[in-house]
C-alpha positions in Angstrom: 39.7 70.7 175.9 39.5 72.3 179.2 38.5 75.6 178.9 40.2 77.1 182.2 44.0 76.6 180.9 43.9 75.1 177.7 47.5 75.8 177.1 50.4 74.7 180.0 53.0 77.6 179.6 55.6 76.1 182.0 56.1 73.2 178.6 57.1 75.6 177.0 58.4 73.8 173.6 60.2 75.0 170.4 58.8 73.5 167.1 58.8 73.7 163.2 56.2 75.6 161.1 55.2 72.2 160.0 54.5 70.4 163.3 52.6 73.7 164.8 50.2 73.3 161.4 49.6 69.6 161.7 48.7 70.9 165.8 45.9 73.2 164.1 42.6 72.0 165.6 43.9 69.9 168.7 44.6 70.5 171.9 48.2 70.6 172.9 50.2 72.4 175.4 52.0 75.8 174.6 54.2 75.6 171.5 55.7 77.9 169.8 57.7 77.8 166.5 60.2 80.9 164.7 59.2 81.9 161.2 61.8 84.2 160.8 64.5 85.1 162.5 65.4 88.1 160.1 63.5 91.7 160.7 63.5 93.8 156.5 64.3 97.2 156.7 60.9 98.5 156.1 59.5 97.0 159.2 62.5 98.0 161.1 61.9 101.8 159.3 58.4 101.7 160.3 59.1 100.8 163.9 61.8 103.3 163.9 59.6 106.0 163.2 57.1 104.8 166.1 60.2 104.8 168.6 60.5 100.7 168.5 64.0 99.0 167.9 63.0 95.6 166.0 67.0 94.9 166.5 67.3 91.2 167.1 63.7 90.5 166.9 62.2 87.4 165.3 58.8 86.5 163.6 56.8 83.9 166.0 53.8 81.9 165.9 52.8 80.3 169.4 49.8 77.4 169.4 47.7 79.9 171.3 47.5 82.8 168.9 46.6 79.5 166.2 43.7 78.4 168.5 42.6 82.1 168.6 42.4 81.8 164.7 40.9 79.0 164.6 38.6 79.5 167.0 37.3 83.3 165.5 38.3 82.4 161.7 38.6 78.5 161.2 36.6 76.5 159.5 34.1 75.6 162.8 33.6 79.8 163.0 31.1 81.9 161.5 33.2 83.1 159.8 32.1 84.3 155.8 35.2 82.9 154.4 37.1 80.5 157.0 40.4 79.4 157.1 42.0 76.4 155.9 45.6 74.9 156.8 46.5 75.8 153.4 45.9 79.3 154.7 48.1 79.5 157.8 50.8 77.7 155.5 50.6 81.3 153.4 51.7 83.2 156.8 55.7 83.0 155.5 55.1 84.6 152.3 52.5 87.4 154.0 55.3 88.3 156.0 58.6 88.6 153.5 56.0 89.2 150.3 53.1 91.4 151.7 51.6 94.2 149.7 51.4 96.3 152.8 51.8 96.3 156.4 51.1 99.2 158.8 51.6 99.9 162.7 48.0 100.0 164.3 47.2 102.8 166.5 45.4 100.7 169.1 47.5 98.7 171.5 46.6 95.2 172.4 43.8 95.3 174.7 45.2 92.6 176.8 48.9 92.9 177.3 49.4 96.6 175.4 51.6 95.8 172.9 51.9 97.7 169.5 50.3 95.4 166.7 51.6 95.5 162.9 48.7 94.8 160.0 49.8 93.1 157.1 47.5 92.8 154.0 48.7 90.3 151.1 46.8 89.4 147.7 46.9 86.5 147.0 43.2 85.6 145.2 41.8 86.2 148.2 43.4 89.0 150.3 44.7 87.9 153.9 45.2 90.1 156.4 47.8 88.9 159.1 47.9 90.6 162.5 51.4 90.4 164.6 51.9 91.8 168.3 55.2 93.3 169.1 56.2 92.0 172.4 59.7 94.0 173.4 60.1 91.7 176.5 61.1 88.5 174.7 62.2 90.1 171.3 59.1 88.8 169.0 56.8 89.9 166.8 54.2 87.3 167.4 51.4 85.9 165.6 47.7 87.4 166.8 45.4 86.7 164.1 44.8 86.0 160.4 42.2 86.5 158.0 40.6 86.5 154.4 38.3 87.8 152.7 37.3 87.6 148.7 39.0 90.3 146.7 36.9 92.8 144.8 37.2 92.4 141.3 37.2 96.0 139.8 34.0 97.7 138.2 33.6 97.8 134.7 
């Protein structure tokens, strides 16, 4: 992969859930795929009350915020309990079926975008990290994790 522009942004190129996930772990050039094109009313609520309009927004996933998963969660990380494709095929049901989600109050350091943190039990807990990006209308993929879920003391 080279390192310097790993992704070409100017192919630009609209795919399904299922073709980005069979992408995970290869080099490709920028794709991007829509999860959902529907905002609930408690995210557009919680935005509301931060002074954001999720009006005609849609739930994205781009092959660069995958490689950034990969890359700091996968299964070649260091990570204490990596990711699997079975994981990012869990992102869906995170989104419409979390257990909570939450507007951070830090910004992206990069492009200073609001971020939304969702948190979802499902044996292990995940938590899914989207960036709200106003300028194209999507609330797009930034990172996912697990960890093992605490059983309760006794």
């Amino acid at each position: 992969m080279d390192s310097k522009k790993p992704f070409n942004k100017d192919k630009r190129t609209k795919i399904s859930f299922a073709e980005l996930v069979n992408l995970i772990g290869t080099t490709c050039d920028y794709r991007f795929c829509i999860i959902d094109e529907t905002i609930d009313d408690e995210l557009m609520k919680l935005a509301a009350e931060h002074g954001i309009d999720l009006s005609g927004f849609k739930h994205v996933i781009e092959t660069s915020g995958i490689q950034h998963a990969e890359n700091r969660h996968g299964s070649k990380s260091n990570d204490r309990k990596s990711l699997s494709i079975e994981d990012y095929l869990m992102v869906p049901l995170i989104i419409k079926e979390r257990d909570s989600v939450s507007i951070s109050p830090q910004k992206d350091i990069s492009h200073r975008n609001t971020i939304l943190k969702y948190t979802k039990q499902i044996g292990d807990t995940y938590y899914y990290v989207e960036e709200i990006r106003k300028k194209n209308k999507s609330l797009a993929f930034k990172s996912l994790r697990k960890r093992n879920t605490k059983s309760p003391s006794k």
